[in-house]
Structures are given as C-alpha cells and as structure tokens.
BAFI-3210 file (N, C-alpha, C; in Angstrom, 3 decimals, decimal comma, padded with zeros to 6 digits):
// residues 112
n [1|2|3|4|5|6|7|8|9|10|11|12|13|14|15|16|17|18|19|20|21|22|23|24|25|26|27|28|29|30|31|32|33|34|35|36|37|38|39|40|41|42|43|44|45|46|47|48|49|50|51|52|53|54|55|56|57|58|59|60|61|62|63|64|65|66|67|68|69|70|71|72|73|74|75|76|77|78|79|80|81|82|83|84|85|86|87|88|89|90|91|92|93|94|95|96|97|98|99|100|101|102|103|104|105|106|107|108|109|110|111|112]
n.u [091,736|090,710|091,757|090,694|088,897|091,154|092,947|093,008|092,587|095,075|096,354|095,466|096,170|099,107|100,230|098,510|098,604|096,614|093,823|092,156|090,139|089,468|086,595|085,964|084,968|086,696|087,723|088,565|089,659|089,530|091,873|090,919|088,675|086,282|085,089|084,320|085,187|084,276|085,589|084,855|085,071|082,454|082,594|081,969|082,840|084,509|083,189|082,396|081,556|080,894|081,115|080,153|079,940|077,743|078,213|080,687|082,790|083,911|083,917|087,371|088,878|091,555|095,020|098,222|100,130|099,063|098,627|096,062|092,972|090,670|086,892|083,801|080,652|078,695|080,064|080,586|078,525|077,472|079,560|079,223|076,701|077,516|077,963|079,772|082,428|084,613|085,094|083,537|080,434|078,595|075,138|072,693|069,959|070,920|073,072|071,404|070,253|071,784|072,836|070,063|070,188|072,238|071,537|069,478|070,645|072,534|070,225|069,081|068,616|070,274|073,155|073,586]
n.v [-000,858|-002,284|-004,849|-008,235|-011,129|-013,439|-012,084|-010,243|-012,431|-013,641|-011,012|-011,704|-013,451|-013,045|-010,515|-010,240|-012,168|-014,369|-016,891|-017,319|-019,370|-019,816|-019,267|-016,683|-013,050|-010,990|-007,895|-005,168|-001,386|001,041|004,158|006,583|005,999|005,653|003,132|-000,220|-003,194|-006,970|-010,273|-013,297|-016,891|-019,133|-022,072|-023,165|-021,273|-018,337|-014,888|-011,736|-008,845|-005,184|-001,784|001,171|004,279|007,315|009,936|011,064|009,191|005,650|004,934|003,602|001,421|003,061|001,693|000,484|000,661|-002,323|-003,372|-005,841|-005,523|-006,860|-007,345|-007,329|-009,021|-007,169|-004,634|-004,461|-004,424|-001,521|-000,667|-000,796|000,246|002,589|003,868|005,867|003,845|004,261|005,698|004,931|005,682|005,325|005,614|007,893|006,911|004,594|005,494|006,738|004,318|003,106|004,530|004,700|002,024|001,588|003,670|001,992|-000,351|000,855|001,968|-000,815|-003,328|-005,628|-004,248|-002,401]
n.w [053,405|051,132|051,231|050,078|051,540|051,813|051,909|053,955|055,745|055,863|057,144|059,741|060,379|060,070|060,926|063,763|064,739|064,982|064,621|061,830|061,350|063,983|064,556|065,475|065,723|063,264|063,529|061,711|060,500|059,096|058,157|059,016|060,099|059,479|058,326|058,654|058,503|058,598|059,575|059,617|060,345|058,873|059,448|056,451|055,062|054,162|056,040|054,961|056,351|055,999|056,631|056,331|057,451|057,493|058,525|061,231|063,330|064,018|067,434|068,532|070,274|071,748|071,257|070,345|067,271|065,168|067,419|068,753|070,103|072,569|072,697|074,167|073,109|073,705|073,462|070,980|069,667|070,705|069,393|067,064|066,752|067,004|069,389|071,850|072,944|074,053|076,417|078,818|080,627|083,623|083,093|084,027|085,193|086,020|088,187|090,091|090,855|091,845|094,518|095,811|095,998|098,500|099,839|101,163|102,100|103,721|106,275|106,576|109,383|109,648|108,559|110,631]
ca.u [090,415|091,200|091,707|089,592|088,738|091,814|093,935|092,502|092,885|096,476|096,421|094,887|097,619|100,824|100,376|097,289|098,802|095,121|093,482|091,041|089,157|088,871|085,333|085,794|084,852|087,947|087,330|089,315|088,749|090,296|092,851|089,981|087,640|084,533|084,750|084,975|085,476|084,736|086,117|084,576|084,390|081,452|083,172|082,125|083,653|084,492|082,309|083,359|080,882|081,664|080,105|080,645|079,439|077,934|078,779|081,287|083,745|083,634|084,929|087,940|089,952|093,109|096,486|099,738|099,472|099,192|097,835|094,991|091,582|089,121|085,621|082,625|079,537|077,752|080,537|080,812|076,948|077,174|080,743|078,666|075,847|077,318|078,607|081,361|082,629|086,109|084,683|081,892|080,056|077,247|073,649|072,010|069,223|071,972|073,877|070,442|069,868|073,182|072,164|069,019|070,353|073,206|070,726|068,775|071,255|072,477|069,340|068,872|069,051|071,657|074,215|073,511]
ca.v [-001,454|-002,970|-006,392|-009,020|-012,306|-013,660|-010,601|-010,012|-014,017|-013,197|-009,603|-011,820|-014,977|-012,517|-009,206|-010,156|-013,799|-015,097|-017,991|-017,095|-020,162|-019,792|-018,850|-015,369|-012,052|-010,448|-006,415|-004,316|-000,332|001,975|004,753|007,892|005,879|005,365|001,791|-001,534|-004,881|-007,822|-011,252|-014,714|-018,121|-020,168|-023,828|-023,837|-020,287|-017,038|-014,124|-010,198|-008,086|-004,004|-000,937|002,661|005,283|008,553|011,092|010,282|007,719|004,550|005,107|002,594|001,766|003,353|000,928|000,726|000,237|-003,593|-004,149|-006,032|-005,158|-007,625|-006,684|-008,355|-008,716|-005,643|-003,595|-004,369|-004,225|-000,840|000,127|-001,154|001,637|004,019|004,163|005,897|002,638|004,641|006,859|004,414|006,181|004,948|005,941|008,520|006,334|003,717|006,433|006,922|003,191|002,853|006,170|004,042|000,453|002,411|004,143|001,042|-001,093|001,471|001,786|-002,247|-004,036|-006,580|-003,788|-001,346]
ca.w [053,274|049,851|051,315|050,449|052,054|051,964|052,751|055,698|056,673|056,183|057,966|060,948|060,800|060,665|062,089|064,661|065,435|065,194|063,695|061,267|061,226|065,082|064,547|066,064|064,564|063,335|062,774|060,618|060,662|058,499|059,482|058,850|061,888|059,145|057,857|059,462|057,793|060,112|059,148|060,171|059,560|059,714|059,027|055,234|053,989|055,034|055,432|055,278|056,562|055,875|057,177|056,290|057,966|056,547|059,171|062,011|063,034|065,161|068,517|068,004|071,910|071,460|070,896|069,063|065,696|064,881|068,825|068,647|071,049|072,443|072,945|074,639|072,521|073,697|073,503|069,838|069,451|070,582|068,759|065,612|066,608|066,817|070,904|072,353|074,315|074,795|077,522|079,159|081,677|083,563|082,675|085,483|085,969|086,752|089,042|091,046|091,484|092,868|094,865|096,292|096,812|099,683|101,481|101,640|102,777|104,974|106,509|106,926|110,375|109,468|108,689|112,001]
c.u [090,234|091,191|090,523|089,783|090,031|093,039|093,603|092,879|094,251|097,217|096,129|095,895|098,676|101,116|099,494|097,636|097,399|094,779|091,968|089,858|088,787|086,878|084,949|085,564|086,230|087,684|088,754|088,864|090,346|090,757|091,610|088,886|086,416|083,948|084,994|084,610|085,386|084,564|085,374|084,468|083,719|081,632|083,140|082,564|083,483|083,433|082,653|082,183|081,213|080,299|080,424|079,650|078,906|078,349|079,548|082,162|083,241|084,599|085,762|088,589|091,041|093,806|097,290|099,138|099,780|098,892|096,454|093,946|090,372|087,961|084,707|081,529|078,792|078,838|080,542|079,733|076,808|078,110|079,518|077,197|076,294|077,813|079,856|081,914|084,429|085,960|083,325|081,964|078,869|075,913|073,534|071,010|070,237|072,905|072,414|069,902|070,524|072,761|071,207|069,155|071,370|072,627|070,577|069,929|071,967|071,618|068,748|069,459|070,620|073,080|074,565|074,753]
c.v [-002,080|-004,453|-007,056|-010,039|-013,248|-012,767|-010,716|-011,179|-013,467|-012,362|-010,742|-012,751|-014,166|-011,329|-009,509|-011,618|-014,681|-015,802|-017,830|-017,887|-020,524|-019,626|-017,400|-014,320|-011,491|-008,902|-006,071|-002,100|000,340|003,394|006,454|007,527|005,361|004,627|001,105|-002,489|-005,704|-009,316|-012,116|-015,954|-018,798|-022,077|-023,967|-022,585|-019,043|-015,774|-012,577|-009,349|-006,717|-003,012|000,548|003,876|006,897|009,652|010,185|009,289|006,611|004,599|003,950|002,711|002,237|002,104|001,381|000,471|-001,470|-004,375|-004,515|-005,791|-006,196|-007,012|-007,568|-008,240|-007,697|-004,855|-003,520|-003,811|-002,614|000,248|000,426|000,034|002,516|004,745|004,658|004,822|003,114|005,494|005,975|005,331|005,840|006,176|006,987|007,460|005,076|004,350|006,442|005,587|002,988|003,854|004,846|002,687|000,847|002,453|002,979|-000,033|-000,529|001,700|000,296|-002,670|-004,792|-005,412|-002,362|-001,848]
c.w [051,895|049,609|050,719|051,278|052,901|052,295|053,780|056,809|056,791|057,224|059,316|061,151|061,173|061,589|063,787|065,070|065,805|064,248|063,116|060,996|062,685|065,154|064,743|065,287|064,821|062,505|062,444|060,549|059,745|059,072|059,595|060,217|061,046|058,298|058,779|058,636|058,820|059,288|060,031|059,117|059,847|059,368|057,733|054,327|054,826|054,848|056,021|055,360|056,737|055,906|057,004|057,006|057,442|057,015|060,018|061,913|064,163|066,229|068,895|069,907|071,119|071,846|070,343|068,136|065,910|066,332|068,528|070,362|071,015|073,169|073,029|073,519|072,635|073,691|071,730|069,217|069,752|069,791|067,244|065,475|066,611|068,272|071,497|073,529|074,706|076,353|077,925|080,604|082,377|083,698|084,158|085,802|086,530|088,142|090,208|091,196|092,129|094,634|096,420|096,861|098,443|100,555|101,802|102,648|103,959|106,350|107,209|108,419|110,058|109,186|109,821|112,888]
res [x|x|x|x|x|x|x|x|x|x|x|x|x|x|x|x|x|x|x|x|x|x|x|x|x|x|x|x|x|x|x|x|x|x|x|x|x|x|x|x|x|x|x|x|x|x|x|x|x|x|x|x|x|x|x|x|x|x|x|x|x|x|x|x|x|x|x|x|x|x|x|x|x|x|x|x|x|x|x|x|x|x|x|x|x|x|x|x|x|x|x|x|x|x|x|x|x|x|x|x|x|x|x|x|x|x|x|x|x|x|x|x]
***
C-alpha cells in the first residue's frame, strides 16, 4: 500500500494487464483485508482514493494472487460498506416474496 499514483498505474499495466486510462476503477487492498486504494482516471489526471477501516476487513472474492476480480457497481458500493458480498444471500423479505409470487402463479388460471 506504499504505491502511489503511478505505481499502481504500473501494478495495473503489468501484473493486472489493464489500461489505466480505461476510465475504470482499479482497486487495490492490502494483504491484512483493511485498506483499499482505488485508481482512476478522469481524462485530465489520475485520482487515488484510500480507505482504512477501523475494525474489520473488506470481504475481498477469493483468487490467486495477481488474479484480478470484476465487480458490478453495487457490489462494490456495498464491498465499500462494509458487505459480505463473498457469501450473498438473499434478504428474508426477498425469500417470502419469492414464497408469494409461486403460490400466486400457481394458483392462476393460465397455469392450471
């Protein structure tokens, strides 16, 4: 976690075969779980956004070392809170809608 700016561009060209001026966020997490560094560029310079944590770690996906992990916007949004997104499970009130749309459609003419 030492890198700066340009480290990191580097870290992302040779090990991570990615193009740092893609636009994309490019995270970074240290090997303890309770920093992240996240790399972008917005066309006129780069910008390193870093986050430490005071208890806890960030539930990182498991890989090899030097495998990179892509992640949708809400999965990051909730890595970045604080979410275990290694173990997603859905919600109960999500489990009892599911639950409720079944019957119903069970229930429905068209599928008798």
């Amino acid at each position: 976690m030492r890198l700066g700016m340009d480290g990191l561009a580097a870290v992302a060209r040779s090990r991570l075969r990615l193009d740092p001026l893609s636009g994309h966020l490019i995270l970074f997490r240290n090997r303890r779980g309770d920093r992240i560094k996240i790399l972008v560029w917005d066309r006129s310079g780069f910008w390193v956004l870093y986050k430490r944590l005071e208890k806890g770690t960030f539930s990182w996906p498991r890989t090899s070392v030097g495998e990179r992990v892509e992640l949708r916007t809400s999965d990051l949004l909730l890595l970045l809170s604080g979410a275990d997104i290694t173990r997603p499970r859905p919600s109960r009130w999500y489990d009892r809608l599911s639950e409720n749309v079944e019957e119903a459609l069970a229930k429905s003419p068209s599928h008798a």
